[in-house]
N, C-alpha and C positions, 0 to 999 in steps of 0.2 A: 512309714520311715521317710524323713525330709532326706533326699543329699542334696546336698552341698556344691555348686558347681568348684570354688574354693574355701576352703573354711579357714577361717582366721579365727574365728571363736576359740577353735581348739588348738589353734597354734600359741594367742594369749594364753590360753586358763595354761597354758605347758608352761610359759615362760612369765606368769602375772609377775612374780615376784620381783623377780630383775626390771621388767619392764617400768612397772612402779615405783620401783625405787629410784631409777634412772630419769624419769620425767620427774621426781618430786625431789631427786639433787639439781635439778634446772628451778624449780618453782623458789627452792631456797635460795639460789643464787642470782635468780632474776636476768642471767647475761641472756636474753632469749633470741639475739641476734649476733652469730658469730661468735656466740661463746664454746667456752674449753672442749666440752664434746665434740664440737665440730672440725677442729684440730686433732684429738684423738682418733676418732672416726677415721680421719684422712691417713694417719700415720696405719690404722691397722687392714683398709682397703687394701693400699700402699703392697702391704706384709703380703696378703690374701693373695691378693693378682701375680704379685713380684715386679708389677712395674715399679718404675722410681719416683712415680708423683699420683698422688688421687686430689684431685678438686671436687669438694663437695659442692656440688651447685641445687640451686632451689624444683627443679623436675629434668629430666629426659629430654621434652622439650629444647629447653634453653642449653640442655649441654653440646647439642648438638649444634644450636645458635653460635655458640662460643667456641665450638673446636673449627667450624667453618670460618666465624671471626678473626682467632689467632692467627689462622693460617692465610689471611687477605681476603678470602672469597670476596667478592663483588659483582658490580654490575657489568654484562659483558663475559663474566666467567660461565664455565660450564663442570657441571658436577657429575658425574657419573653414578648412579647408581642404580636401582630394582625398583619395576614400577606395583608388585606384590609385599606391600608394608603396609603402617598406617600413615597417615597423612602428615603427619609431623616430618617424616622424611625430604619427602619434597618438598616441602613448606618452607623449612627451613632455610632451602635451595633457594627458593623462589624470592622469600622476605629481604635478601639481602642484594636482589636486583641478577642473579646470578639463572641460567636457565639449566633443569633439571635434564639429564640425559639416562633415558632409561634402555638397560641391558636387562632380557630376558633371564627368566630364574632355571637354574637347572629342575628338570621334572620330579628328580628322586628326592632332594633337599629343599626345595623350597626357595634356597638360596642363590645368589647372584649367579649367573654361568660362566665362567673365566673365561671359555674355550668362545664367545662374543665379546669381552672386553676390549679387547684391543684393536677391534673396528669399530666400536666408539669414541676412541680419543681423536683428539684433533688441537691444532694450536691453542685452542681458546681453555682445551680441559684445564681447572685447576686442584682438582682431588677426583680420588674416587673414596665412592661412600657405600659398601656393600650394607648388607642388615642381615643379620645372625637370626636368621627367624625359628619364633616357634622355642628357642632353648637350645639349637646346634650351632654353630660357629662356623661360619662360609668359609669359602676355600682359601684358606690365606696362605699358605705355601703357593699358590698360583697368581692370586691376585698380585703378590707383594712382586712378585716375581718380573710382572710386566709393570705394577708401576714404579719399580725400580729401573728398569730400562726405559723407563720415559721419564726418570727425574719428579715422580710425581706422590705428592702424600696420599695417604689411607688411612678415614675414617671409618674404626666400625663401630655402626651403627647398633652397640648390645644392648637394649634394652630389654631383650628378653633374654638373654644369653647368660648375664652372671650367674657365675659358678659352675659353666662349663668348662670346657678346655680342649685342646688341638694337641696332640705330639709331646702328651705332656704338659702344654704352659696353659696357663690359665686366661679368659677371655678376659681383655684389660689389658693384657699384654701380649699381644697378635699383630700389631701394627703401629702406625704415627701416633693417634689419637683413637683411642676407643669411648665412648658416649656409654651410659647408661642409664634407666629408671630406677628408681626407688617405689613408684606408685603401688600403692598396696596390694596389687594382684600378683606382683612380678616377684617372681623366684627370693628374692629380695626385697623386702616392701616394708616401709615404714607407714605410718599414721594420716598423713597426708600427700600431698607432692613434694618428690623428693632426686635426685638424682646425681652423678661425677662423672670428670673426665678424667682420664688417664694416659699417662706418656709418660714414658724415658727422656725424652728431649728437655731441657733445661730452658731454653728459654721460649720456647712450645709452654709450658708450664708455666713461668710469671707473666708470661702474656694472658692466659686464662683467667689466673687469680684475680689479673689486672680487670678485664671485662668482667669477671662475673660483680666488682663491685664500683661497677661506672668507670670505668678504664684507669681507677686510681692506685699510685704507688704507694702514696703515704696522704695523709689528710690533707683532702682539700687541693690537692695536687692529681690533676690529670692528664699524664702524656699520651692518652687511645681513649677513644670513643668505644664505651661500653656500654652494660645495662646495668639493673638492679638482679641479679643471679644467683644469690644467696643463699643458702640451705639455712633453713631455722635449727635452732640450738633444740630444740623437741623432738625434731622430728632425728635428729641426729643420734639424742642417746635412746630411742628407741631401735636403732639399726646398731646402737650398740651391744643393745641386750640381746639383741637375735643373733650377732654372727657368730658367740662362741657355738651355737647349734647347728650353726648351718651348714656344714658339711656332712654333720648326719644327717641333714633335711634335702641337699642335695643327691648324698648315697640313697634315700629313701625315694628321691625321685625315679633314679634309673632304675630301681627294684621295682618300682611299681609301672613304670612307663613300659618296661621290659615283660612286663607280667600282663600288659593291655595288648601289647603286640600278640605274644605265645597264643593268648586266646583268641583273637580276633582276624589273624593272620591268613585265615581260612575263607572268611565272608568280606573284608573288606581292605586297602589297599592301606596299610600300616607304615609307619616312619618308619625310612631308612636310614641308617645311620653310618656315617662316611668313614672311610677307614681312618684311624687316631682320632675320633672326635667321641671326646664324652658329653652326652646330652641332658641337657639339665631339666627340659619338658614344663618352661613356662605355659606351653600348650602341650595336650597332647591331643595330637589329630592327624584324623583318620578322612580317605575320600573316600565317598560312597556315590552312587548313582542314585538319581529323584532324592537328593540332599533334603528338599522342603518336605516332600512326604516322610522322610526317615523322620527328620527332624520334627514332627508333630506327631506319631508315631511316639517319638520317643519322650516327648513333653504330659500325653496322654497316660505314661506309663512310669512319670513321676521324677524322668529324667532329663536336670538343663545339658543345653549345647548352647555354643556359641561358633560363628564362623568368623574366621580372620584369614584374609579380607573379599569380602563376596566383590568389590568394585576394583579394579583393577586405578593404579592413580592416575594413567594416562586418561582412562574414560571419565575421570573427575571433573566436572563442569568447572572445577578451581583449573586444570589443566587442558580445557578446551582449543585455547588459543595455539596450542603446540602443533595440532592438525593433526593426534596420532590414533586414530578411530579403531572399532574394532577389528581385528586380526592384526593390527599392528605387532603385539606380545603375546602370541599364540597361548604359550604354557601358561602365562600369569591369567588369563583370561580363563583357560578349562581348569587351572586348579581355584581358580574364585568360585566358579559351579559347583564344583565337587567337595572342598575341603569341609571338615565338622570338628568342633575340637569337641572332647569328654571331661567332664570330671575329672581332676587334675588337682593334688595339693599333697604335702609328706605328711597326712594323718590321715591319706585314706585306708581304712582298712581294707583287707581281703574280703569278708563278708559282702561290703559295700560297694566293693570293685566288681564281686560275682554277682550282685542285682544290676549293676549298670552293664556286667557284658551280656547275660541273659535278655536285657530290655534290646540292646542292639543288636542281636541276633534277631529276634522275634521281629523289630522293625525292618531287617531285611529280609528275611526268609520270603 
């Protein structure tokens, strides 16, 4: 029996119909850049989240390029955020002359630690940028809270997070600017790279649109330096044919995410889940002790893992010039050793979920 670390197979053959039909109303129409899906798409994010704007942009990546954009980031700025993400986070910091300020992750979440944000800021901060990791949504009753008393925006960083939610609201709508992926793995994932920004702010919002298509208002006319940031018209009505399901695919997440815990709860240190946050389990993982022996252990006996993120970003040789070496980020450093994510997607069965906790038992016993 193959599993699956995520299967998309069976998430097509569920949805071929729609899906086909919807990329072969783009093949007849030929708009394959910025055409009508991608307009639609935006209006039903929009609905999904509750924010007042979704901008389809072309990956995760760039949304993040573009919410830092709108908002001035530059050279000389400083961004706050988790040095426990992937590299795109900082990167993004960094690309636009801006230096990265990393605040430790809480140990039970994964996610940013409030109760250290605000001896990070300083004159120069001009955003903070937490990241929703793993499919929970950081603490943003707290974060907003202080950078509201400093006058300061909030990007979050959800690339794994859509179709979670906090106290109620849905992730998308938690802050200034919220980022996401589309990339085929993520809770949401179309066919290629794929991604949007989201904001209530009105002019936060035509300044995005503006950069994601070379800083222009109307043809040929550019009042802001932007880039090419586009979401293709393809990959668009494929995210169209998914989301009338995907809230049963999200419900299916936390049934089965919840059902990894109940069993595993026993032998290995299981996601906590923060009070008001529904979890969506773009990962689900677990720390174990001797990770790499679990982990071939568990490869021998048929079952993938994957670790997000074994490297901590300060100790990134992209981030060496910062000076900030090990023990710098105590917790982001021992959960890089420890963390393993499992088998993760809304068609895994129970049968399939009881071979993968049976192999992880045996591997730590």
């Amino acid at each position: 029996m193959s599993i699956q670390f995520i299967d998309l197979k069976a998430q097509y053959q569920h949805l071929k119909a729609d899906i086909d039909a919807r990329i072969h109303t783009v093949l007849d129409h030929g708009q394959y850049i910025m055409g009508p899906e991608v307009k639609a798409l935006e209006e039903q994010l929009a609905a999904y989240t509750g924010a007042r704007h979704a901008i389809g942009v072309c990956d995760g990546t760039k949304a993040i390029l573009i919410a830092l954009m709108a908002l001035g980031v530059g050279v000389g700025d400083e961004v706050i955020t988790t040095p426990f993400t992937f590299i795109a986070t900082g990167e993004m910091i960094a690309l636009l002359g801006a230096t990265p300020v990393f605040v430790d992750i809480d140990p039970l979440t994964y996610n940013l630690d409030p109760a250290l944000l605000e001896a990070a800021i300083t004159s120069k901060t001009r955003a903070i940028m937490p990241v929703s990791l793993y499919g929970q949504c950081a603490d943003f009753t707290a974060i907003n809270a202080i950078a509201e008393k400093h006058g300061l925006p909030v990007i979050d960083d959800a690339a794994q997070s859509f179709g979670a939610s906090q106290h109620g609201k849905r992730s998308g709508n938690l802050c200034t600017i919220t980022t996401t992926s589309f990339f085929p793995s993520k809770p949401l994932g179309c066919y290629g790279d794929g991604g949007a920004c989201f904001t209530n702010d009105d002019d936060l919002a035509k300044a995005m649109r503006e950069i994601r298509i070379h800083g222009q208002d109307r043809r040929y006319h550019h009042p802001r330096i932007g880039l090419n940031g586009r979401l293709d018209t393809i990959q668009a009505a494929v995210l169209l044919a998914k989301l009338p399901s995907f809230p049963d695919e999200v419900a299916a997440r936390a049934r089965i995410g919840a059902r990894y815990s109940a069993l595993l709860q026993d032998v290995a240190r299981v996601p906590v889940l923060a009070d008001g946050n529904g979890h969506v389990y773009a990962q689900y993982t677990i720390e174990v002790d001797q990770r790499d022996a679990v982990q071939q252990t568990l490869q021998q006996l048929g079952v993938p893992t994957a670790v997000h993120y074994p490297i901590p970003l300060h100790l990134q040789p992209a981030f060496a010039h910062l000076g900030q070496g090990v023990g710098s980020f105590p917790r982001a450093e021992a959960a890089g050793k420890r963390v393993m994510s499992l088998p993760m997607h809304p068609f895994l069965d129970e049968a399939t979920q009881d071979q993968i906790v049976a192999a992880v038992r045996q591997a730590l016993a």
